[in-house]
C-alpha positions in Angstrom: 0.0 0.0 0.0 2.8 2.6 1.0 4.2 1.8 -2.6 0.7 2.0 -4.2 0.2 5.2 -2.8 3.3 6.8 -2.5 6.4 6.2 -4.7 3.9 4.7 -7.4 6.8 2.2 -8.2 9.8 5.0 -8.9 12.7 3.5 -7.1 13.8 7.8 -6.9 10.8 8.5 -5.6 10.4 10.9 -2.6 8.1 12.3 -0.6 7.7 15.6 1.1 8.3 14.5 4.5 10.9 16.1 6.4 11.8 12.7 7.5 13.6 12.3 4.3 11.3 9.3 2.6 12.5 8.1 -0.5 12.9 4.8 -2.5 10.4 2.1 -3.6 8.9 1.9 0.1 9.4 5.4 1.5 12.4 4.9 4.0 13.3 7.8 6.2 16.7 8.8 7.1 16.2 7.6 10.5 15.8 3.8 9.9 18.0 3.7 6.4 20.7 4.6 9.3 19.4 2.3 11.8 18.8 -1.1 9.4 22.1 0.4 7.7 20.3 0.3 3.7 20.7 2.2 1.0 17.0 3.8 0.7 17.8 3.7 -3.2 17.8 0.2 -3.8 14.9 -1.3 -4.2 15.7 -4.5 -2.3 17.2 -2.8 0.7 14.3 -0.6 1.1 11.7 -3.5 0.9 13.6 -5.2 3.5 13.7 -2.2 6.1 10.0 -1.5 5.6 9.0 -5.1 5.9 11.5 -5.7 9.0 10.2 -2.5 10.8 6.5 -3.3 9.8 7.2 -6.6 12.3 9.4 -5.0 14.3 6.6 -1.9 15.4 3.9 -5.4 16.3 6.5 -6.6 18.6 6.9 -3.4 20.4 3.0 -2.5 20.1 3.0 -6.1 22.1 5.6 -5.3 24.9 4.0 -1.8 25.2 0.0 -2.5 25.5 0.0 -5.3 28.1 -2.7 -7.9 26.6 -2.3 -7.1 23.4 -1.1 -10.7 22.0 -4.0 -12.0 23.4 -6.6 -10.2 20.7 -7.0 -11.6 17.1 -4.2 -11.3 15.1 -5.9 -8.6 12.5 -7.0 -6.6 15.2 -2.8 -6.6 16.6 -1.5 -5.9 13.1 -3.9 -2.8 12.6 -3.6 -1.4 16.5 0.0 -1.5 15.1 -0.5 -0.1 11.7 -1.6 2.6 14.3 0.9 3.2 16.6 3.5 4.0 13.2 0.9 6.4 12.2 0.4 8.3 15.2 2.9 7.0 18.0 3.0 3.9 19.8 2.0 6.0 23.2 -1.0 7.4 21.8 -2.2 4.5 20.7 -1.7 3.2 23.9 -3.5 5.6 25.7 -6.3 5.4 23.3 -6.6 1.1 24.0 -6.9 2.4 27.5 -9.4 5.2 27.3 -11.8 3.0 25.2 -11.1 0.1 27.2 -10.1 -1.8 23.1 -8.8 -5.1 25.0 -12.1 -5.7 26.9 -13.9 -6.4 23.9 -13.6 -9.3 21.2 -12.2 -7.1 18.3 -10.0 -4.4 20.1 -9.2 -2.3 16.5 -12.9 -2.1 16.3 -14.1 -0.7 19.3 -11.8 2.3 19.2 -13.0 2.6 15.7 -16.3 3.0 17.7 -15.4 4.6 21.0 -13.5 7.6 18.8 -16.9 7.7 16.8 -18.8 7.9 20.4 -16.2 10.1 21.9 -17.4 13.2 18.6 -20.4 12.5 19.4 -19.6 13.4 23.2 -16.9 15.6 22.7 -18.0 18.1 25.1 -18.8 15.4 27.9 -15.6 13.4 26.8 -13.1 17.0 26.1 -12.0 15.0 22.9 -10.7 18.2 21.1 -9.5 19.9 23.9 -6.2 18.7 26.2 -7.4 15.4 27.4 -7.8 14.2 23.4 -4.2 15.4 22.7 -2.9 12.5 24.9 -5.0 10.0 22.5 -4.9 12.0 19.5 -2.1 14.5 19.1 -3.0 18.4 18.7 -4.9 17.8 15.8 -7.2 15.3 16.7 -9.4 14.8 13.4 -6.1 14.2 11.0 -4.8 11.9 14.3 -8.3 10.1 14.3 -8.6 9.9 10.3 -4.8 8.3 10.6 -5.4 5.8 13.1 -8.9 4.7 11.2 -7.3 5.0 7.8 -5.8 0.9 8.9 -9.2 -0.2 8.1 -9.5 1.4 5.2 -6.0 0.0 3.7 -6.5 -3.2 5.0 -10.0 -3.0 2.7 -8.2 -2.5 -0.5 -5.6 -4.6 -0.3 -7.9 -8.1 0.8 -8.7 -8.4 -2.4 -5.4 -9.4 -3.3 -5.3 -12.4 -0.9 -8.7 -13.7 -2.7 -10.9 -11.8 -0.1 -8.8 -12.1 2.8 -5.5 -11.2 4.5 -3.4 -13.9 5.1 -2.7 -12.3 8.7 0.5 -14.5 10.9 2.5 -13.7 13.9 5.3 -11.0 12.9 8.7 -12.5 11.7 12.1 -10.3 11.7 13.0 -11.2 8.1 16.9 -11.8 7.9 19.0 -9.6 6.0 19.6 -10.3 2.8 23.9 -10.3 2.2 23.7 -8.3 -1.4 21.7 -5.2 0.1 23.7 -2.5 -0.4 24.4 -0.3 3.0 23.5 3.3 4.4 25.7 5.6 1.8 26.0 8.1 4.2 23.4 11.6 5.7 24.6 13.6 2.0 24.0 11.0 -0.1 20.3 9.2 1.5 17.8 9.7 -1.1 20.3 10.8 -4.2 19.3 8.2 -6.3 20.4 9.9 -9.3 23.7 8.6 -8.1 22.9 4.5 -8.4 20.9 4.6 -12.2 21.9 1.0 -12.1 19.3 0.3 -9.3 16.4 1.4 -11.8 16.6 -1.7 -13.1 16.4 -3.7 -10.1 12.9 -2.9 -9.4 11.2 -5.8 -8.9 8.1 -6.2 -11.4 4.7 -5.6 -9.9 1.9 -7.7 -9.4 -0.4 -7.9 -11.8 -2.7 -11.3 -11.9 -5.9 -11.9 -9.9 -6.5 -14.4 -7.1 -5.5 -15.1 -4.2 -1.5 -14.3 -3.8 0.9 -16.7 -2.3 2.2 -15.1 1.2 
């Protein structure tokens, strides 16, 4: 989806973050230097966003006590939140909507944030006690955490209906991944033409996908 929607498949793609995304899967400049990858090749980028992906629904799982006991879609989307609006956020938020009492967890704050407008005054959603849940701008923070269901929507078709949803796995690290070239040269593609050419083809059947 973050390729779909963002580099649309240019291996020099960037976007306007001032995190410094670039390359097939938007790595930032932060965690090209921690997984030490070249953003700019195509394989190495993959890599980091799939190892990170994993990575974030370990944390989310040492971070919100009781998470690992909900349904594995509802832990992959609670963490699909916590990358897109902080892991303690979303924490508070399980908390304040009491997620882990119910069966689905990603579903009732889906619902408790819609209760919540509908209470704002009673609740103080938009005013300080929302910013602990939601960030200052708590619509774009509420739109970004609810936006999970909406990916997760789009892409089942490509799994023949459904997403083929598994425990995360830290993916090993693949020896011909080239390494972080260095803060100057992170996203200057233009350097490595060569890598153009390694961009794997997309996609484009119909069916369910092998995972």
């Amino acid at each position: 989806s973050t390729i779909r929607t963002e580099s649309e498949g240019n291996v020099s793609g960037m976007t306007k973050s001032t995190t410094k995304e670039c390359g097939l899967a938007s790595i930032d400049l932060a965690h090209a230097q921690t997984a030490d990858v070249n953003a700019c090749d195509p394989q190495a980028n993959i890599w980091a966003q799939g190892y990170f992906r994993n990575l974030r629904l370990i944390k989310a799982r040492e971070k919100i006590d009781g998470l690992d006991g909900a349904p594995l879609e509802d832990q992959w989307m609670i963490a699909g939140a916590c990358g897109a609006i902080g892991s303690h956020r979303v924490a508070a938020l399980v908390a304040k909507s009491g997620a882990l009492k119910a069966e689905h967890p990603y579903r009732r704050i889906l619902k408790w944030l819609q209760w919540a407008h509908g209470k704002w005054q009673k609740v103080g959603l938009y005013g300080s006690a929302g910013t602990a849940i939601l960030g200052t701008n708590k619509g774009k923070g509420a739109f970004r955490v609810a936006r999970v269901w909406g990916v997760v929507r789009l892409l089942e078709d490509m799994y023949g209906g459904s997403m083929p949803w598994a425990e995360p796995v830290l993916p090993d690290r693949p020896s011909e991944i080239q390494p972080f070239p260095g803060v100057s040269k992170h996203c200057a593609c233009t350097i490595w033409p060569e890598l153009e050419v390694m961009r794997p083809d997309p996609w484009t059947g119909s069916g369910p996908v092998m995972p």
